[in-house]
C-alpha positions in Angstrom: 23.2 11.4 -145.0 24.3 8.1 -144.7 26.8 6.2 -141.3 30.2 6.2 -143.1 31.2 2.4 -142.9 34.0 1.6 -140.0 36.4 0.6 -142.5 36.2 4.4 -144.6 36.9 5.8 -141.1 39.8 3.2 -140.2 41.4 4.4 -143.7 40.6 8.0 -143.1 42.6 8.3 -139.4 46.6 9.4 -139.3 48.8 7.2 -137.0 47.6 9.4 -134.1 44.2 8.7 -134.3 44.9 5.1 -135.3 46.7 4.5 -131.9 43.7 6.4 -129.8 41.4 4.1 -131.0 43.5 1.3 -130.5 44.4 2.5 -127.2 41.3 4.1 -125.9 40.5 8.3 -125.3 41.1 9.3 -121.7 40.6 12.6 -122.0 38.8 15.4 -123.7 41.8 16.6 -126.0 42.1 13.2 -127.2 38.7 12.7 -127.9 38.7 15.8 -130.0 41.2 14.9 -132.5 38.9 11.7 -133.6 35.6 11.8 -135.5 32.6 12.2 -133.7 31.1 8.9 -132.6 34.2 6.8 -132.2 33.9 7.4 -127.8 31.2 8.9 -125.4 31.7 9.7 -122.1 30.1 8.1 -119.0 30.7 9.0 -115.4 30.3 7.4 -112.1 28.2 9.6 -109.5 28.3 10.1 -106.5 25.4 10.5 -103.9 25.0 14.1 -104.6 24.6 13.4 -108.3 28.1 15.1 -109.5 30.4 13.1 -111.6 32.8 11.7 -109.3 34.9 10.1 -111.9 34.8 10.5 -115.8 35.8 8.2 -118.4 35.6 7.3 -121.9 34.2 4.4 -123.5 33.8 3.0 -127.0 30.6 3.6 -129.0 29.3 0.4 -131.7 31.1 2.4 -134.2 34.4 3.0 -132.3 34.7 -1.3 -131.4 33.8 -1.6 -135.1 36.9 0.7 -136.2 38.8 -0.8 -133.8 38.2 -4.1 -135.1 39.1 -3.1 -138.8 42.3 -1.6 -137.7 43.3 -4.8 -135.3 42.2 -6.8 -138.7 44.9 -4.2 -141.1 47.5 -3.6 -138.9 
């Protein structure tokens, strides 16, 4: 199956979704209102290998809808 292109996703998104990936995800509820792919978590450990802090960064994919919807908007 073939990577839908950034700008089918940008067009595919409701205002909501628009302004999380303009904004960025900082938590799991808004990550799950977005297609898969957009974010993916990272998280800072600490020495006993727990996540000490959790946050959400953009994937390829996410800066490239990002880009189409800075370009459109």
């Amino acid at each position: 199956m073939p990577v839908p292109s950034p700008r089918r996703i940008a067009i595919s998104l409701n205002r909501e979704q628009r302004d999380l990936v303009l904004s960025g995800v900082l938590d799991f509820d808004e990550a799950d209102v977005l297609p898969k792919g957009l974010f993916e978590i990272e998280c800072w450990r600490d020495w006993e290998e727990s996540c000490e802090r959790v946050f959400w960064r953009r994937t390829w994919m996410g800066e490239a809808v990002k880009s189409v919807l800075e370009k459109y908007a």
